[in-house]
C-alpha positions in Angstrom: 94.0 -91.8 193.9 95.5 -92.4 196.9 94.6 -88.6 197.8 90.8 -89.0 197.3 90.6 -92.1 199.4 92.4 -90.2 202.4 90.0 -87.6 201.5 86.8 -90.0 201.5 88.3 -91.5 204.1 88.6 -88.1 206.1 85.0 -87.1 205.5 83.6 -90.5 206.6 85.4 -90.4 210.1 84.2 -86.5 210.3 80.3 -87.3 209.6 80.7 -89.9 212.1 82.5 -88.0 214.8 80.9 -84.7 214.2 77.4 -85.3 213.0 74.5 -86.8 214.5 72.4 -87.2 211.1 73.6 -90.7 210.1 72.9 -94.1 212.5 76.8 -94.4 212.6 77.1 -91.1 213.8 74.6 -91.6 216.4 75.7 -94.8 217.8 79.6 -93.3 217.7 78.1 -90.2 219.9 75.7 -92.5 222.3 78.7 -94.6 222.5 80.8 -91.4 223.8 78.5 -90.4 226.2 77.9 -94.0 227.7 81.6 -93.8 228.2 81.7 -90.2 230.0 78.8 -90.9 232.2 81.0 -94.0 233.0 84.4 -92.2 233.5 82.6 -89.2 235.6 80.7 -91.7 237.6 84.2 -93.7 238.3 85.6 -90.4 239.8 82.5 -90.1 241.8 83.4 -93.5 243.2 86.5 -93.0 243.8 85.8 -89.9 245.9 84.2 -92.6 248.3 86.8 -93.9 251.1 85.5 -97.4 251.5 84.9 -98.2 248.2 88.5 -96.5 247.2 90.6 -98.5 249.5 88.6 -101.7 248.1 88.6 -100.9 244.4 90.9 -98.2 244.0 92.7 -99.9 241.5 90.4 -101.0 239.5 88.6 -97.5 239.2 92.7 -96.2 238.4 92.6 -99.0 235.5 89.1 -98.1 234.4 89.7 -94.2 234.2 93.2 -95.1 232.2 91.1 -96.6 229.6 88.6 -93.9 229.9 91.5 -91.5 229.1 93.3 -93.7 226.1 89.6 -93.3 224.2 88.9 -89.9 224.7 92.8 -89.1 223.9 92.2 -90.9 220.7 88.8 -88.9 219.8 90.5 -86.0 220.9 93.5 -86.5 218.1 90.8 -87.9 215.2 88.6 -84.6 215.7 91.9 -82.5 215.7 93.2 -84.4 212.3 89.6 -84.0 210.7 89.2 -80.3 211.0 89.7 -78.2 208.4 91.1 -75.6 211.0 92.4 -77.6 214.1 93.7 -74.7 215.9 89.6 -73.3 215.8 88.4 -76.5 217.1 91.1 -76.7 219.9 90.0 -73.2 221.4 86.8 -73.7 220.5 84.6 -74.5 224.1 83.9 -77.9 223.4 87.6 -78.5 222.1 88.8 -76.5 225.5 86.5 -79.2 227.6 87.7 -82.0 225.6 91.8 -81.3 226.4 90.7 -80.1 230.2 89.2 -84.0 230.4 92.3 -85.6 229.4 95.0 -83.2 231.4 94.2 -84.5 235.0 94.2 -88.5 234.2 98.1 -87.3 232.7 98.9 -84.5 235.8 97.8 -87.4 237.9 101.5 -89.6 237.3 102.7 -86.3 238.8 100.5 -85.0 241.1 98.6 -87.0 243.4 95.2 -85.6 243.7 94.7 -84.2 240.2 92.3 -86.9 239.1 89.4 -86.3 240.8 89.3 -82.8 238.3 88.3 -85.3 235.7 84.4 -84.4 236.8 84.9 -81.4 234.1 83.9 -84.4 231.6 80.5 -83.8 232.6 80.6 -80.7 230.8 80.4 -82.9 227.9 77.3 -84.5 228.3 76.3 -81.2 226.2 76.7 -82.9 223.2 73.0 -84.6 223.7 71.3 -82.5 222.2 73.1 -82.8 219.3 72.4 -87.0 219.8 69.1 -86.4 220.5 68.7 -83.6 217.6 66.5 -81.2 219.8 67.2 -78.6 217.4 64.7 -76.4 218.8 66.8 -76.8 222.1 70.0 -75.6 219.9 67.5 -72.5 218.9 66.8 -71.3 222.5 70.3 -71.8 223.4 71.1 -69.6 221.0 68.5 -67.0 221.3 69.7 -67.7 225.2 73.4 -66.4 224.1 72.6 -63.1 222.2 69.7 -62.4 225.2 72.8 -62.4 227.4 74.9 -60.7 224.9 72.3 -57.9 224.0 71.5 -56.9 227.9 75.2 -56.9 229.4 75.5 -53.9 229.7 72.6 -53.4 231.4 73.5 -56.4 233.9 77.0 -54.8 234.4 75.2 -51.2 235.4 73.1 -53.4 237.4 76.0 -55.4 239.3 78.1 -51.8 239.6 74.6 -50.6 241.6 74.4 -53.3 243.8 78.2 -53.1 244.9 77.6 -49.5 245.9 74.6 -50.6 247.5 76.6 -53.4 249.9 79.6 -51.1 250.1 77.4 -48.1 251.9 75.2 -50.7 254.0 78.1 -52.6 254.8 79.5 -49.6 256.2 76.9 -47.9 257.9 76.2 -51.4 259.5 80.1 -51.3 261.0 79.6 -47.8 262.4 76.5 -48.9 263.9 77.1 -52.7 265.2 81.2 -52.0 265.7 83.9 -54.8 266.2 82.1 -56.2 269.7 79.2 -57.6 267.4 81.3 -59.3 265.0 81.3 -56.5 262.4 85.3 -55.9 262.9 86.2 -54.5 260.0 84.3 -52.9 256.9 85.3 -55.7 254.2 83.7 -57.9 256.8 80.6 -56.0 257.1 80.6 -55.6 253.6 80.7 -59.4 253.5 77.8 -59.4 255.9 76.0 -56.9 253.4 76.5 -59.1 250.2 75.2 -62.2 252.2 72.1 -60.8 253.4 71.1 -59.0 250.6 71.9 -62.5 248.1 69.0 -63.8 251.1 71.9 -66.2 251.6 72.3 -65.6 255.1 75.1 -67.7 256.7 74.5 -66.2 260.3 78.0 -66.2 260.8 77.2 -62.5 261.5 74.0 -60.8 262.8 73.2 -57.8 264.1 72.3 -57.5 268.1 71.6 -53.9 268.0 67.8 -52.9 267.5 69.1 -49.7 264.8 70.8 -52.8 263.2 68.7 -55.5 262.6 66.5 -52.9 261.5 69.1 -51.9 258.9 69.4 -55.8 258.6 65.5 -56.4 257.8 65.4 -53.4 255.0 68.6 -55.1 253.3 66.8 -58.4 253.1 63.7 -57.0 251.8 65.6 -55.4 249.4 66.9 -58.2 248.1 64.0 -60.1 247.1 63.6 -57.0 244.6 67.4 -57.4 243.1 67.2 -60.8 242.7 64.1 -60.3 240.1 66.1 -57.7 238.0 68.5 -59.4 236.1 65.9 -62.3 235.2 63.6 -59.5 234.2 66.4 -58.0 231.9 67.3 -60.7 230.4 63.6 -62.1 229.6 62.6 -59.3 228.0 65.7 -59.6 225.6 64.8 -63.0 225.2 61.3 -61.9 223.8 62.9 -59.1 222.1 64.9 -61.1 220.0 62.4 -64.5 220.1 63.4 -66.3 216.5 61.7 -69.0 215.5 64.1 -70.4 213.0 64.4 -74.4 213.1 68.3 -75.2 213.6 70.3 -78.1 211.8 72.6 -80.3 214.0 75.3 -80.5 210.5 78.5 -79.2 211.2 80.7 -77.2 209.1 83.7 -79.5 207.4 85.9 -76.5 207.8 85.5 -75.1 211.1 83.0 -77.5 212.5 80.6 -75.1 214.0 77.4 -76.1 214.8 73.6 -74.4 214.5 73.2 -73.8 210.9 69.9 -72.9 209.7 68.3 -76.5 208.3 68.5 -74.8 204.6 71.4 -73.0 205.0 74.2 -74.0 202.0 77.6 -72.2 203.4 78.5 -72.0 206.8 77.6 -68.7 208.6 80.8 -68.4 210.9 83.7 -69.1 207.8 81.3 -69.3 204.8 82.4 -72.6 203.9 79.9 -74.9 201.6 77.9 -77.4 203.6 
């Protein structure tokens, strides 16, 4: 008996902390962003001189507390997975621990703290509040887009290094070390900046042969910017699914973005 009700117990706290389908569950997740919106916007302030010597402490007091609460989530969503060790490396269980590290690396090392802005990471978790599920869709059609055209990104990214290495060169043979082009990582540097249409201006060209080098590398990279959006759309359209996605979470391994009818879980086949 005493079994089940730990069990019942269990399942409660999990369809609270982990699902957004119930009002309990809804308020507990509002609740936890409230409180990282809070705790990101205390670091924020804290950044701030004036306010810091003024408040300091208070904002030190208020991010303590911050911390205690999310430390305590952290540990009831580790005890109420099925596997713990998934949900720890899983990315939101890596954000979660990164949010609590600094507030404890902080007795130690002065400074640490303000890394406590990672917690914005997990304002994510809205759309699960919210239950956008067609947002969860395209995020996931998003992922296997970028998973599908990799390779053709990485061919992509290997052709634009050659392209900076050779104009980055030829533009140090040209220009030399008197223009500011000293050394061929540094006109390589030059090359990568331009053709990005960053352009710093830490470095120009003064010689006519090289700003017109300089003026084909920039309209060259209005073109390469367009290509990887251009790859990756058209495996977005390619693989286009219109499949509606449930915010439920699997008791096992609690992975998310299950089809709405779906009875086992597609990562661990577990039963919904």
């Amino acid at each position: 008996m005493n079994t089940q009700n730990k069990m019942g117990i269990k399942e409660r706290i999990r369809k609270i902390i982990f699902e957004a389908d119930t009002l309990s569950g809804k308020a507990f997740d509002i609740g936890l962003l409230l409180a990282i919106i809070l705790s990101v916007l205390a670091v924020m302030l804290e950044s701030v001189k004036a306010i810091e010597l003024e408040y300091g402490d208070y904002l030190t007091l208020v991010e303590w507390v911050f911390t205690i609460v999310f430390t305590i989530e952290y540990i009831l969503r580790i005890y109420i997975t099925g596997k713990p060790l998934k949900y720890v490396f899983s990315f939101f269980g890596m954000v979660d621990l990164l949010s609590l590290i600094p507030t404890y690396l902080s007795i130690f090392f002065i400074g640490s703290h303000s890394l406590l802005i990672i917690r914005s990471i997990r304002l994510l978790r809205v759309f699960r509040i919210l239950k956008l599920a067609r947002f969860l869709g395209e995020a996931e059609s998003l992922v296997n887009a970028l998973k599908a055209s990799r390779s053709k990104i990485i061919v992509f990214v290997f052709a634009v290094l050659c392209i900076t290495m050779v104009m980055g060169t030829a533009m140090y043979m040209i220009e030399g070390g008197e223009n500011g082009f000293t050394s061929i990582p540094r006109s390589i540097y030059w090359a990568i900046v331009t053709l990005t249409t960053v352009g710093y201006g830490d470095i120009a060209p003064q010689t006519v042969l090289g700003q017109a080098l300089a003026s084909v590398i920039m309209i060259f990279g209005y073109g390469i910017i367009a290509v990887p959006t251009g790859i990756v759309g058209a495996e977005i359209a390619y693989n286009k699914k219109d499949e509606e996605i449930s915010t439920q979470t699997c008791p096992q391994c609690s992975a998310e973005g299950h089809d709405v009818n779906a009875t086992y879980c597609k990562f661990c086949g577990e039963k919904l």
